[in-house]
C-alpha positions as CSV (number, residue, x, y, z in Angstrom):
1,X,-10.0,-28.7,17.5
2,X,-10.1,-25.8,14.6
3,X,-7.7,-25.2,12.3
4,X,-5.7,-21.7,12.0
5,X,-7.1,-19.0,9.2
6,X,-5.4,-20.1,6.2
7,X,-3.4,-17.3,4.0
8,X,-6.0,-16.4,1.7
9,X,-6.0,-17.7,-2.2
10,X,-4.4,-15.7,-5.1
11,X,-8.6,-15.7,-6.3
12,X,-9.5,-13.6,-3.6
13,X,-6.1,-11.3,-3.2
14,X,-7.1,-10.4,-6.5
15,X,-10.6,-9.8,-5.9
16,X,-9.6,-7.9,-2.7
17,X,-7.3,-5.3,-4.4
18,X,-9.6,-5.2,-6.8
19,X,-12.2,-3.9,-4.7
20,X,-9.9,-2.0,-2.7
21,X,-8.2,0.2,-5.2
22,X,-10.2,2.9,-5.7
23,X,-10.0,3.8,-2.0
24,X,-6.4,3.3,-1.3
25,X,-6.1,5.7,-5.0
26,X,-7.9,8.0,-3.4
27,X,-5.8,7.8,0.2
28,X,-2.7,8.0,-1.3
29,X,-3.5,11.1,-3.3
30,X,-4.5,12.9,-0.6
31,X,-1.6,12.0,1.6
32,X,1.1,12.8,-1.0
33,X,-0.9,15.9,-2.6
34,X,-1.7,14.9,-6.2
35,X,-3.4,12.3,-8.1
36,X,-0.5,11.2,-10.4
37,X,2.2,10.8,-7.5
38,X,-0.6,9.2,-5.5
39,X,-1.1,6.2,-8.6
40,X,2.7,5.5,-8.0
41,X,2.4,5.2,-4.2
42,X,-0.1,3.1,-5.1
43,X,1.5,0.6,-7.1
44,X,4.1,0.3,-4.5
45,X,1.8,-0.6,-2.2
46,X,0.4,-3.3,-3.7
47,X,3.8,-5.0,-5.1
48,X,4.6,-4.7,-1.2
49,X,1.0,-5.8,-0.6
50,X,1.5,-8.8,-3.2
51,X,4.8,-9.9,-1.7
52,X,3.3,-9.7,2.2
53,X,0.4,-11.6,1.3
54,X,2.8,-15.0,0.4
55,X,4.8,-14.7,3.4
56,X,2.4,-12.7,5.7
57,X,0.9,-14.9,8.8
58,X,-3.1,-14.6,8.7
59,X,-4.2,-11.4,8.4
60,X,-7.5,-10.5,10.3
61,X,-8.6,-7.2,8.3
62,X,-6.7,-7.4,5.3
63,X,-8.8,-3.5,4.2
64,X,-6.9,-2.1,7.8
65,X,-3.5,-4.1,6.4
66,X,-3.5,-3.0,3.1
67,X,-4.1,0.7,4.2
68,X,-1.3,0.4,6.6
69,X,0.6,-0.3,3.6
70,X,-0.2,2.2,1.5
71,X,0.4,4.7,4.4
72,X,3.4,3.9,5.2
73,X,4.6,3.9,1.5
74,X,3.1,7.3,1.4
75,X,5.5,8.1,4.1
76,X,8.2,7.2,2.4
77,X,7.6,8.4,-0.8
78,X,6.9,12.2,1.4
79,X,10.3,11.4,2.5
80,X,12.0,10.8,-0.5
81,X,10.7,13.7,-2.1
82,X,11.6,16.2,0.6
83,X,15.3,14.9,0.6
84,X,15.2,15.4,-3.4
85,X,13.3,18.6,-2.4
86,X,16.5,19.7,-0.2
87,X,19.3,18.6,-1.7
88,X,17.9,20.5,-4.7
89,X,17.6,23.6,-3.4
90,X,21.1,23.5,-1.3
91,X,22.5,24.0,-5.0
């Protein structure tokens, strides 16, 4: 009988980010339009990304999770700004 796919160690989370972080940089600029807003999308997703990993079951493609992270942090950063954007101009 095999064991189930342990979470994986703090070592290779880091190593993983790591690697990753250009790539998600570069997705979340282009989803949110600029390279500065897209760094802070970015370090949202991975303190979200941090905290999943500790309470997340096994994850089978951690690149595909950690991209759906950082889109939908995108998203909600696109939201937040066109809320600001329209109670702004409702002034």
């Amino acid at each position: 009988m095999t064991s189930p796919p342990q979470a994986p160690a703090p070592t290779e989370v880091d190593a993983l980010l790591a690697a990753m972080r250009p790539r998600l940089h570069r997705y979340c600029a282009r989803m949110v339009g600029s390279v500065i807003d897209g760094e802070d999308v970015l370090q949202d997703a991975l303190i979200k990304a941090m905290e999943g990993f500790a309470s997340a079951a096994p994850i089978q493609n951690p690149q595909a999770w950690l991209f759906r992270i950082a889109h939908n942090t995108a998203l909600d950063f696109l939201r937040r700004r066109n809320r600001q954007d329209a109670l702004h101009s409702s002034e």
